[in-house]
C-alpha positions as CSV (number, residue, x, y, z in Angstrom):
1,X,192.9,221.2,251.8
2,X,193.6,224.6,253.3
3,X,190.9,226.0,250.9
4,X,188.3,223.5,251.4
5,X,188.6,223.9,255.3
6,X,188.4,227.6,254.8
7,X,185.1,227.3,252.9
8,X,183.2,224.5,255.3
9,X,184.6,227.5,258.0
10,X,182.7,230.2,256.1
11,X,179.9,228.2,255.8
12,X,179.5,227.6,259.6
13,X,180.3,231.3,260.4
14,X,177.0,231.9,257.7
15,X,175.4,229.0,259.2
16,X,175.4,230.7,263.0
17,X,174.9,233.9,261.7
18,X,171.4,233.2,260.3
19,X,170.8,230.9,263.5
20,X,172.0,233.9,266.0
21,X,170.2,236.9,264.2
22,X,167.0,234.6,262.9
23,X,167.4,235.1,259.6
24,X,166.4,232.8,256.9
25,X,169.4,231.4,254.4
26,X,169.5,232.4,250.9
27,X,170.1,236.2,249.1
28,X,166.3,237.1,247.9
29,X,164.2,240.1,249.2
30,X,162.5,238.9,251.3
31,X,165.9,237.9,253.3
32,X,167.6,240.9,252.5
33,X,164.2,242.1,254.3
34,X,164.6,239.9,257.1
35,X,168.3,241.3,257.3
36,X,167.3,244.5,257.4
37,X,164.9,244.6,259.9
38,X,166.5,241.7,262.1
39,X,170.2,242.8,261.7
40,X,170.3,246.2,260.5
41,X,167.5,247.7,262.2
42,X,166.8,249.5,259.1
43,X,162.8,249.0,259.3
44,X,161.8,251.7,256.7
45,X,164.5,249.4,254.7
46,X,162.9,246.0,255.6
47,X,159.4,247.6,254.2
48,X,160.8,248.2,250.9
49,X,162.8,244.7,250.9
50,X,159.0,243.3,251.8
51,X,157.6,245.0,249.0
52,X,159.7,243.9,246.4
53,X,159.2,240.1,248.2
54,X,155.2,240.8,247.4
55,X,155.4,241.5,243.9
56,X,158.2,238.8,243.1
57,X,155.9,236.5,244.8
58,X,158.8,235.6,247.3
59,X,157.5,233.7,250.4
60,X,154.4,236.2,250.2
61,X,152.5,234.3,253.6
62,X,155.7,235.6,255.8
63,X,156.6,238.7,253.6
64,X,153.3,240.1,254.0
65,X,152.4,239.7,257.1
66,X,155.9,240.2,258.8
67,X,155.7,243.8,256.4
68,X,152.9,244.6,258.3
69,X,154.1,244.6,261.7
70,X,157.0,246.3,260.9
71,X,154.6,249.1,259.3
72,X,152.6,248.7,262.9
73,X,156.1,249.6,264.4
74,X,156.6,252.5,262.2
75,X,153.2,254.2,263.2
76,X,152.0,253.2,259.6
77,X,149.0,250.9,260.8
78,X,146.7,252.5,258.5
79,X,148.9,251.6,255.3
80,X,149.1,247.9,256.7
81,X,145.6,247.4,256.9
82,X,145.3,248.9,253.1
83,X,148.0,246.3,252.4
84,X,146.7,243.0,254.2
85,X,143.4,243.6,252.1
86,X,145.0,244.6,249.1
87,X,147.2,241.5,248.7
88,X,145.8,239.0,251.1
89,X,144.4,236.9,248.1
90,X,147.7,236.1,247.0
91,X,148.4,234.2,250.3
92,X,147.7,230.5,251.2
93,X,145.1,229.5,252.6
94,X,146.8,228.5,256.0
95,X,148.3,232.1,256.5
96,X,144.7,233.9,256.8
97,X,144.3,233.2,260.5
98,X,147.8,234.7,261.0
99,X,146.8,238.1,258.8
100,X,143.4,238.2,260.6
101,X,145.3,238.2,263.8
102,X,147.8,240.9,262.7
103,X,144.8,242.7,261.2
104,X,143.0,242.7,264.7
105,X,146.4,244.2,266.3
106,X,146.2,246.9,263.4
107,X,142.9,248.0,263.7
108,X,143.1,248.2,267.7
109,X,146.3,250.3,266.9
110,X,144.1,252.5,264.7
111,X,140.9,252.8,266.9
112,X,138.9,251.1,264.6
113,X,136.3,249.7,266.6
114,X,133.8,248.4,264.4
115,X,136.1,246.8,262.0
116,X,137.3,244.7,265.0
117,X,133.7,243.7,265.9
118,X,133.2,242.7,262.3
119,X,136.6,240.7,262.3
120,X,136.0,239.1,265.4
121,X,132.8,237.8,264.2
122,X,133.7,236.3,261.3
123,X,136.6,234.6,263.6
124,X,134.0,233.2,265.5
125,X,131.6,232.3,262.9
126,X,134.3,230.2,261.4
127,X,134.6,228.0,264.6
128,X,130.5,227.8,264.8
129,X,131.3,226.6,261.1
130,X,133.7,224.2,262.1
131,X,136.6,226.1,259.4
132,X,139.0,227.6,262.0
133,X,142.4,226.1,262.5
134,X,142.5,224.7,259.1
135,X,140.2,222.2,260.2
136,X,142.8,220.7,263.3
137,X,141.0,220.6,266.5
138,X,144.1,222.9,268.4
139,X,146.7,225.2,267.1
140,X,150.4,225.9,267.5
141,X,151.0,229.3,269.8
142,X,153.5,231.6,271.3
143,X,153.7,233.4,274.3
144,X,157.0,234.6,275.5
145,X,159.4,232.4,273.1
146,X,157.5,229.4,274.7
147,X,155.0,227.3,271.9
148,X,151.8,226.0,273.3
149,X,148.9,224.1,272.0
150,X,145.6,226.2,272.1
151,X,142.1,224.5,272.1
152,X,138.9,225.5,270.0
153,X,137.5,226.4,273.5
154,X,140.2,228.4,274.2
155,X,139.9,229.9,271.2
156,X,136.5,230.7,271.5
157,X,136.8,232.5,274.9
158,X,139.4,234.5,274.0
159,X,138.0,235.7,271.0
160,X,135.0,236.5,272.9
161,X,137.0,238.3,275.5
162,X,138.0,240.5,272.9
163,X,134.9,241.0,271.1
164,X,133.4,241.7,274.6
165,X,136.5,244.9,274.8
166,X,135.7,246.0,271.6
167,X,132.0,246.3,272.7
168,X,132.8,247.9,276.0
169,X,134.6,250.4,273.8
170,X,131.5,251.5,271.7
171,X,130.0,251.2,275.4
172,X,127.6,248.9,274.7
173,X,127.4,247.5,277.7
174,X,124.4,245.4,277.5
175,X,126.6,243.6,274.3
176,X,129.4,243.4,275.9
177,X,128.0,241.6,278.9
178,X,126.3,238.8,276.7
179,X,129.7,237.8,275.4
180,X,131.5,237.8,278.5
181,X,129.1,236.0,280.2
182,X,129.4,233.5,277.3
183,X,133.2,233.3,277.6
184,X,132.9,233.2,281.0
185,X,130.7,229.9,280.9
186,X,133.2,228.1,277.8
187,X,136.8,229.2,279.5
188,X,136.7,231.2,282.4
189,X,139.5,233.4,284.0
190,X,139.8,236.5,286.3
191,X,140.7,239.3,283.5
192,X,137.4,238.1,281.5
193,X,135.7,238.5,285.3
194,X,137.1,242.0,285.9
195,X,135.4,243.1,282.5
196,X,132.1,241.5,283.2
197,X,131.8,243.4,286.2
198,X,132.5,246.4,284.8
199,X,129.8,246.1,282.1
200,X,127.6,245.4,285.2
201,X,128.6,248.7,286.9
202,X,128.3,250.6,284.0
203,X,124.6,249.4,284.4
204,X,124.5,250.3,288.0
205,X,124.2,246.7,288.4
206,X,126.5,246.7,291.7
207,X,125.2,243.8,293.5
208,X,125.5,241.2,290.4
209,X,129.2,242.9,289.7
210,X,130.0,242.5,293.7
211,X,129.0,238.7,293.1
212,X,131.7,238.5,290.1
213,X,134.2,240.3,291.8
214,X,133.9,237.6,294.9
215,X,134.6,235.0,292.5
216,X,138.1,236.5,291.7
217,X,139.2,237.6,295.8
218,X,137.8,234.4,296.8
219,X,140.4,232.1,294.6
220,X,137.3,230.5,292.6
221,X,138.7,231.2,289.4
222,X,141.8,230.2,287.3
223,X,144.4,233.1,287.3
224,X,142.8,234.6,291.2
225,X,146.3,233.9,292.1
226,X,147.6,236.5,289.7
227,X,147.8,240.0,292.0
228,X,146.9,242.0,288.8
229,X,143.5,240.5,288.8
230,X,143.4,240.7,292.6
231,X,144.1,244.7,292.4
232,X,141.8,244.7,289.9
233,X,138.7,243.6,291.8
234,X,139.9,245.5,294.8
235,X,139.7,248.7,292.6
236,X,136.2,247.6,290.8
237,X,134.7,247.2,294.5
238,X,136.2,250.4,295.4
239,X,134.5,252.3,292.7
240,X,131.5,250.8,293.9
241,X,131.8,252.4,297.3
242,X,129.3,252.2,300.2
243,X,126.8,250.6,297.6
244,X,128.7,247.2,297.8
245,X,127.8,244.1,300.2
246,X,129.1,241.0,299.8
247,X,126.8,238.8,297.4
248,X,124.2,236.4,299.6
249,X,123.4,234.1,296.7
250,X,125.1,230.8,295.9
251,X,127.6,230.0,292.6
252,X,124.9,229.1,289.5
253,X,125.9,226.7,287.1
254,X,128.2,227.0,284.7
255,X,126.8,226.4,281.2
256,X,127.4,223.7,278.9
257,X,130.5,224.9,276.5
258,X,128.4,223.0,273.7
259,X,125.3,223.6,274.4
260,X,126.1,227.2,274.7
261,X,127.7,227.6,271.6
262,X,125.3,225.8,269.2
263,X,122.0,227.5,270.9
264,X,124.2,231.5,271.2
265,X,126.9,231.9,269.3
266,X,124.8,232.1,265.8
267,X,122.8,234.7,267.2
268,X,126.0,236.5,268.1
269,X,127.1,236.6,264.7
270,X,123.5,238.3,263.4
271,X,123.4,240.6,265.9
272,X,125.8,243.9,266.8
């Protein structure tokens, strides 16, 4: 009896370990992996733990990816990015979005601009096609150990938040404006605001930005009660100078989130 109660003790001592230090149960690389970047804190170990996880074809979706941002931690972004593409095709088909994502985080780590823009298209051409979210009309997300359910409209915006960044970023302004304007109209929020008018004031566009910019101090947006945003503007306006007055003509319409997606968002993926 003494044995078998000092075995089921074992077993719960394992049990909490893996539950305290979130690592998976069992004793193949890709745990020992897990281990060592989890538990150790050994993260040039964990890469060559993923590695050997990869090529033994053990849980690839999670090795791979999870490799990857440990790389991104290690400064070796570039070598991720070789790897995502390199072995991606080995992966299911429902862990794509996740690599796209980690790619995205990759190639903003790296500077590479236009390989966002061309990712972020073809993100967004796979909602026009009705493809993302493995065909589910929301998606499971995670913001600060919290999970959420996300919305293709969501979605949309945010992804053309961050095409619109990428854009300001080659400063195409005139580009980058289109797409925020387009977000804008599907999801709106003050961060997405606060870019738009700074594509407008790039283009010496002051009284169109001052118009945004009211939009945000005046609490007509969701998140205008975040101070961030609120600095934000103040800042925008202040760059601005004497040249701002407060904007005389009313709110227009917000666009159809439909509508504006079936008659734009095709062009968007033909043009740069």
């Amino acid at each position: 009896m003494e044995g078998s109660s000092d075995k089921r003790l074992g077993k719960m001592e394992k049990d909490m370990f893996h539950i305290i230090h979130k690592v998976p149960s069992g004793d193949g690389p890709f745990v020992k992996a897990k281990q060592a970047q989890l538990v150790e804190k050994d993260l040039e170990g964990a890469v060559v733990w993923f590695w050997k996880a990869i090529n033994e074809g053990d849980r690839v979706d999670s090795a791979l990816k999870d490799m990857a941002v440990v790389m991104k931690q290690l400064d070796r972004a570039d070598e991720a990015i070789e790897a995502i593409k390199s072995f991606r095709g080995r992966c299911s088909k429902q862990a794509q979005n996740s690599l796209d994502n980690v790619l995205l985080d990759l190639y903003k780590k790296s500077g590479e601009v236009d390989e966002q823009i061309a990712l972020l298209k073809h993100k967004l051409r796979l909602i026009y096609e009705g493809e993302a979210f493995n065909g589910k009309p929301t998606k499971k997300a995670r913001s600060h150990g919290k999970k959420f359910d996300v919305s293709i409209k969501q979605e949309t915006s945010r992804l053309l938040g961050n095409l619109g960044w990428a854009y300001i970023q080659k400063t195409n302004y005139m580009a980058a404006e289109m797409v925020y304007k387009k977000a804008q109209a599907i999801d709106p929020d003050t961060n997405k605001a606060c870019n738009l008018a700074l594509c407008l004031i790039k283009q010496a566009r002051f009284d169109d930005a001052c118009s945004v910019l009211e939009d945000v101090l005046q609490g007509r947006l969701p998140g205008s009660d975040d101070p961030r945003s609120r600095t934000r503007a103040e800042e925008l306006l202040s760059e601005m100078g004497s040249r701002w007055r407060p904007p005389l003509l009313p709110d227009g319409p917000v666009l159809d989130m439909d509508t504006d997606l079936v008659d734009g968002l095709e062009r968007l993926m033909n043009d740069d």
